[in-house]
C-alpha angles and dihedrals in degrees: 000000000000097000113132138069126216130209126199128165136182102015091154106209107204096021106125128012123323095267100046091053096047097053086052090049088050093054092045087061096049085054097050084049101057101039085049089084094064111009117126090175146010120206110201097186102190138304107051083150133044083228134343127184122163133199124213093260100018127053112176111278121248143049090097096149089043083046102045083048095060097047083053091053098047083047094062104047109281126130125226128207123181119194108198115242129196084266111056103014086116098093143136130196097292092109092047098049098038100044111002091253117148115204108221113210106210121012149302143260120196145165108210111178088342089308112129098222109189105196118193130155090227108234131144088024100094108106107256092028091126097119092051085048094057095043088046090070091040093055094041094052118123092218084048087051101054096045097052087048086063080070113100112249109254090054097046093056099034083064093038086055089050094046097057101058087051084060090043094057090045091055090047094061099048113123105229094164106103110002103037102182087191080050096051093035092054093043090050073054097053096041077050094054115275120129093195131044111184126178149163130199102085099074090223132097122242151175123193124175120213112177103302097339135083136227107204115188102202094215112205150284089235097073106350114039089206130166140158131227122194107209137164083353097304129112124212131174113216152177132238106191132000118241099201098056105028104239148126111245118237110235094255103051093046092091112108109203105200106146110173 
């Protein structure tokens, strides 16, 4: 029975060297194997990709396991909802076509089993974050857009490349230790409602308890291999492999307990 829904962020395909890359991408199959049995839904909340950007007739090669995999899931039954990170939200209808996936742009909102779920990458919430924010609406411009796409190719996605492992490193270096701007932003959302906050961007998992909701920071498939999963009205974050010993986690020993 087709009863639970999954949530990953930043796993950064095409981040680090090609077999690197290809072993991760090996473990994030597994992993979409073995939830196909009982997942209702897979929230994808921004930066699959390290970056994607698509022409009208080229997307970047690769990922065709990842790829093949998503198609199998969507196939049986499962749905599929990808929120854009600041990573992959250069997209054309490659993902819709393919696969009937609509991107969303922002974020979410959702009632799962009478639960309010607010989704959101996470991006542009981090304090002093002035000078993304405004990049961000100039990368995501329409008129932006169509005049990088008159660059061939090779060299569109060879600077997009570029560009996004100058945002990674920014990301990297951003203090999130006392005043946390994704924090503050997801507990405004709980004393608005929402029992669950859940967001990606920072590459670290997290758990934060507001009153009686929750902020739940992803973490990343890079280091952590984290993921949460919302069944029978509970929320866990989890691990699917252990980087630092090389193995595969047993089912009962996936949950991460980080209460803050």
């Amino acid at each position: 029975m087709k009863d639970v829904y999954y949530f990953i962020s930043d796993v950064h395909l095409g981040l680090r060297s090609k077999d690197e890359e290809k072993f991760k991408e090996s473990v994030l199959v597994k992993f979409l194997d073995e939830i196909k049995a009982d997942a209702k839904e897979l929230f994808i909340v921004g930066d699959l990709f390290d970056f994607w950007i698509e022409y009208r007739q080229v997307v970047p090669k690769g990922h065709y396991k990842l790829l093949t995999k998503i198609s199998e899931l969507v196939e049986h039954n499962t749905k599929i909802t990808y929120l854009a990170g600041n990573h992959d939200f250069w997209r054309g209808n490659y993902f819709k076509e393919e696969f009937g996936i609509d991107i969303q742009d922002t974020f979410i909102t959702r009632e799962i089993n009478s639960k309010k779920f607010f989704i959101h990458h996470g991006d542009g919430l981090a304090y002093n974050d002035f000078g993304y924010k405004i990049l961000k609406q100039i990368l995501r411009n329409r008129v932006s857009q169509f005049f990088y796409s008159l660059l061939h190719p090779d060299i569109g996605i060879w600077l997009a490349k570029k560009s996004s492992s100058s945002s990674r490193e920014y990301t990297s270096i951003k203090d999130y230790s006392q005043k946390d701007g994704l924090r503050d932003f997801a507990k405004e959302k709980i004393h608005n409602g929402y029992d669950y906050v859940i967001m990606g961007h920072r590459h670290f998992p997290y758990i934060y308890k507001e009153e009686k909701g929750y902020y739940i920071n992803l973490g990343d498939w890079i280091k952590h291999f984290s993921y949460a999963i919302f069944k029978d009205d509970e929320l866990k974050l989890m691990s699917f492999y252990d980087f630092e010993t090389k193995q595969f986690l047993k089912a009962s020993e996936r949950e991460i307990n980080l209460d803050a």
